[in-house]
N, C-alpha and C positions, 0 to 999 in steps of 0.2 A: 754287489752293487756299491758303488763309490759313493758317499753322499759330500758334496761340497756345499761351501758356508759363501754367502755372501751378505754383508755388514753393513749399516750406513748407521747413523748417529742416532736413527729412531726407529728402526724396521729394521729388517731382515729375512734371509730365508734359507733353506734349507734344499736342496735340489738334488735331482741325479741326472746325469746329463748335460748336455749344453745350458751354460750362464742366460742365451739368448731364445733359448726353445728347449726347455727340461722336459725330458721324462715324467718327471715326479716332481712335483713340490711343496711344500708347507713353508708358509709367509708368514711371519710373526711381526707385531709391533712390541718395540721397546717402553716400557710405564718407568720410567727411572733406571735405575742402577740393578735393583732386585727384582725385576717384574719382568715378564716378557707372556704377552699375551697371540695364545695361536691364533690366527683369524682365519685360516684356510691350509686347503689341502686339496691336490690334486694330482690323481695319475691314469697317465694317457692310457689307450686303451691295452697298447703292449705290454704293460707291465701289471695290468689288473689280474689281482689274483694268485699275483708271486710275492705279495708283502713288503711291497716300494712301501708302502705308509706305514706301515708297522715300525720299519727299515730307517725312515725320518725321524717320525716321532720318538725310537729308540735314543738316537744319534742326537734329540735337540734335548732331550730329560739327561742323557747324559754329558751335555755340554754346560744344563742348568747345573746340574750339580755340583760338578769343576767351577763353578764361578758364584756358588752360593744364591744361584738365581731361584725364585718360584716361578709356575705358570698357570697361567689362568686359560684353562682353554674352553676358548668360543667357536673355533671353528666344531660343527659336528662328530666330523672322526673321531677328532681329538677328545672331544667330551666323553664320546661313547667307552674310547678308550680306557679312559681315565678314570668311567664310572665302573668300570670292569674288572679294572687292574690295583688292585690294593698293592703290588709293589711299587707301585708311582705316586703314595701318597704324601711320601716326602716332600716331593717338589710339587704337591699341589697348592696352589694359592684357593 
């Protein structure tokens, strides 16, 4: 699965599939320069269960890294995840 980035000055998001009707998504907002906070996740019903969100949230901890970013995540997945995974505590905010 491809995940692609899409940027704006204070958000962002994280998708697989179409820019205008994704697959999969996790939407973050930008808190400054070092922060990026998850505020959702979502995937349609074809891909539930093959690990699209795993697959994101992988792809957006790995792009915090690269750019010295933390996250703070609010959306639920992401918490669950986060609370689960002691390899992701680097970039936990």
């Amino acid at each position: 699965m491809q995940v692609l980035f899409e940027d704006a000055p204070t958000k962002g998001k994280a998708y697989i599939g179409e820019p205008d009707n994704p697959r999969a998504e996790m939407t973050f907002s930008k808190a400054g320069e070092h922060l990026l906070i998850i505020d959702h996740t979502e995937v349609q019903s074809s891909l539930k269960g093959k690990g699209a969100g795993r697959i994101l949230l992988d792809t957006v901890v790995s792009r915090a890294r690269l750019q010295d970013v933390k996250i703070l995540p609010l959306c639920p997945y992401a918490k669950s995840v986060f609370d689960n995974d002691p390899s992701l505590a680097d970039v936990l905010k």
